[in-house]
C-alpha positions, 0 to 999 in steps of 0.5 A, spaced: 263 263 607 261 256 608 265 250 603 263 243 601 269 239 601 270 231 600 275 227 603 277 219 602 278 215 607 286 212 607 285 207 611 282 204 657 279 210 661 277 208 667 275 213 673 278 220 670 276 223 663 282 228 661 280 235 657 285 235 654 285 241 647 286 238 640 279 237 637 275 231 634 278 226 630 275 220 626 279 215 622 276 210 618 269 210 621 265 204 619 258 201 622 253 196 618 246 193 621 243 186 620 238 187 615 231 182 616 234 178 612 239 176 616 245 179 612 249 186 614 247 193 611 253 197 611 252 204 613 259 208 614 264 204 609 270 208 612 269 216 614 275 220 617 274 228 618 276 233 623 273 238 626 277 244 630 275 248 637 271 254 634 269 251 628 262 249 626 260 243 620 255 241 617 254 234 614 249 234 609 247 227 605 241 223 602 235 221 607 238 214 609 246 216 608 247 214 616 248 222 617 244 221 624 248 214 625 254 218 624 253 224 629 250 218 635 257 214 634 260 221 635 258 222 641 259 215 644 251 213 643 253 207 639 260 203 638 263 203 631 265 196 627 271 199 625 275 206 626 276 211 631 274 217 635 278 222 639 276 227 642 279 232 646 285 226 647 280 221 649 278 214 645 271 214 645 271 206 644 275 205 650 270 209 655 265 204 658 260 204 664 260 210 668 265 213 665 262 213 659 256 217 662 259 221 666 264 223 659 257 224 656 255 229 660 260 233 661 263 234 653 258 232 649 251 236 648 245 233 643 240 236 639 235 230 636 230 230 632 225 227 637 227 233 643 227 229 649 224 234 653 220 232 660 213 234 659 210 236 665 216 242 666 216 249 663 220 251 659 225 255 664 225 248 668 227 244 662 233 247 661 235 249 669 235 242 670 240 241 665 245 246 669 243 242 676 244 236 674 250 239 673 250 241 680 250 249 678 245 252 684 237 252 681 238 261 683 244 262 676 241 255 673 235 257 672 237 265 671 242 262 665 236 258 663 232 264 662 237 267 658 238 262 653 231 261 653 229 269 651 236 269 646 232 264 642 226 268 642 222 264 648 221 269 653 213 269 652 213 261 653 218 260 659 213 259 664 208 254 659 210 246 660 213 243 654 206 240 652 203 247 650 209 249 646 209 247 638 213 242 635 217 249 633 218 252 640 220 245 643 227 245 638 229 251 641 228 249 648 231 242 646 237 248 643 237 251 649 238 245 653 244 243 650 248 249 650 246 251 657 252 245 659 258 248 655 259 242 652 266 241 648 261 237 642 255 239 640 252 234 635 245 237 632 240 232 628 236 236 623 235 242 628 231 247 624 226 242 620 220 245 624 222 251 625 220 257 619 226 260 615 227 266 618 227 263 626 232 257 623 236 261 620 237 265 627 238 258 630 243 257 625 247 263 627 247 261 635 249 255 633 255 257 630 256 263 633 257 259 639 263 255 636 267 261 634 265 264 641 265 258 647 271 254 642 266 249 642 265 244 636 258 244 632 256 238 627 250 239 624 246 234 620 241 238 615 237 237 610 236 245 609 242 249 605 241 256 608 243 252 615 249 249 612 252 255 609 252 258 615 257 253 618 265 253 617 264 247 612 260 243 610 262 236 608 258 231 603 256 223 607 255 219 600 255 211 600 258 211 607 264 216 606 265 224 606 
C-alpha cells in the first residue's frame, strides 16, 4: 500500500567506481537556472530523501516542480548548486570524466520522456545493443532482449524498426532498454504518458517488481495516481522540497 510522505530538509574518484550496498542518499538538494532576465529561478531549495535496494518511489508534483530536474541531478546528468548524492557509497558530485560515463552506464538506467531510441534498429536491436555495449556476447544479448521485450507485451513488434512502432510501443522498448543492463538505479520520467491505463499499469508493476526482485531503486516521476500507488512511497516535490 503505496504512502505519501513529506519530508523537511535540515540542513575524488578517479579510476575505480566501488559497489558497494547502502542505497541512495540526497542531503540538501539545491539547483537554480538564470532566467531570460538574468536573475536566478530556484528550482529544488533544499531536497533530502532516501531510497533503499528493493524499493520503489514515486515522485509526484505540479508541471514544472523541478520533478525531471531532480531525477537528471540523481543520475549525475547535471551538477547540483548545493548538497549531496550518495549512491551505493559513491559521491556523485566528485566523479568527473570517464569515470562518471562509465558510473553511468554501469548503476544507473534511464527512462525519459523523450525514448531516445535509434530509428533505423528493430526493437530487438534497440535493446540487444544495450547488453552489448556492455559486453554481453549478441547470441544471450539478444535472447535477453527478446524476453524483456515479450515480457512488456512486444512479441509481435521485435523484428519492426522503432520508427514503425507507436509513441506507446517505443516507452516499452526504451523500459525494456534500461532494465536489460540491471542497473543499481533507475530513474523513469513520466513512463506511462502515452500508454493506455490498462498497459501502464503492467508497466507500473514491472517496474516495481524489479526492485523488490533485482534489489534495484526505482524512482518515478508521475503524473499518473494509479502508477504511483504502485510504488512503495510516494513523496510529494512542492516549492522545491519533498
Amino acid at each position: 500500500m503505496s504512502k505519501v510522505e513529506s519530508q523537511e530538509s535540515t540542513g575524488p574518484l578517479e579510476t575505480q567506481v566501488p559497489t558497494l550496498a547502502g542505497g541512495l542518499e540526497v542531503f540538501d538538494l539545491r539547483k537554480s537556472f538564470a532566467s531570460p532576465q538574468g536573475d536566478r529561478i530556484e528550482v529544488l531549495r533544499g531536497v533530502t530523501l532516501s531510497v533503499t535496494p528493493g524499493e520503489s518511489v514515486a515522485i509526484i508534483g505540479a508541471s514544472g516542480s523541478g520533478k525531471s530536474t531532480l531525477l537528471h541531478l540523481l543520475g549525475g546528468l547535471e551538477t547540483p548548486d548545493h548538497g549531496t548524492i550518495s549512491l551505493n557509497g559513491t559521491d556523485l558530485n566528485r566523479l568527473r570524466g570517464r569515470t562518471a560515463s562509465h558510473f553511468r552506464q554501469t548503476q544507473v538506467g534511464f527512462v525519459f520522456q523523450f525514448h531516445y531510441l535509434l530509428n533505423d534498429l528493430t526493437a530487438l536491436e534497440n535493446v540487444a545493443l544495450a547488453l552489448m555495449i556492455g559486453r554481453q556476447p549478441g547470441g544471450g544479448a539478444r535472447h535477453e532482449a527478446r524476453q524483456l521485450l515479450c515480457r512488456l507485451g512486444l512479441e509481435s513488434r521485435l523484428e519492426h524498426p522503432v520508427s514503425h512502432l507507436s509513441g506507446g510501443e517505443q516507452q516499452r522498448v526504451a523500459v525494456a532498454r534500461a532494465l536489460a543492463r540491471r542497473p543499481k538505479l533507475l530513474l523513469a520520467d513520466e513512463p506511462t504518458g502515452n500508454l493506455d491505463a490498462s498497459i501502464g499499469e503492467e508497466l507500473g508493476k514491472t517496474l516495481a517488481d524489479y526492485a523488490q526482485k533485482q534489489g534495484g531503486m526505482v524512482v518515478i516521476a508521475t503524473h499518473n495516481d494509479s502508477l504511483a500507488r504502485i510504488c512503495d512511497r510516494v513523496l510529494v516535490l512542492e516549492n522545491g522540497k519533498v
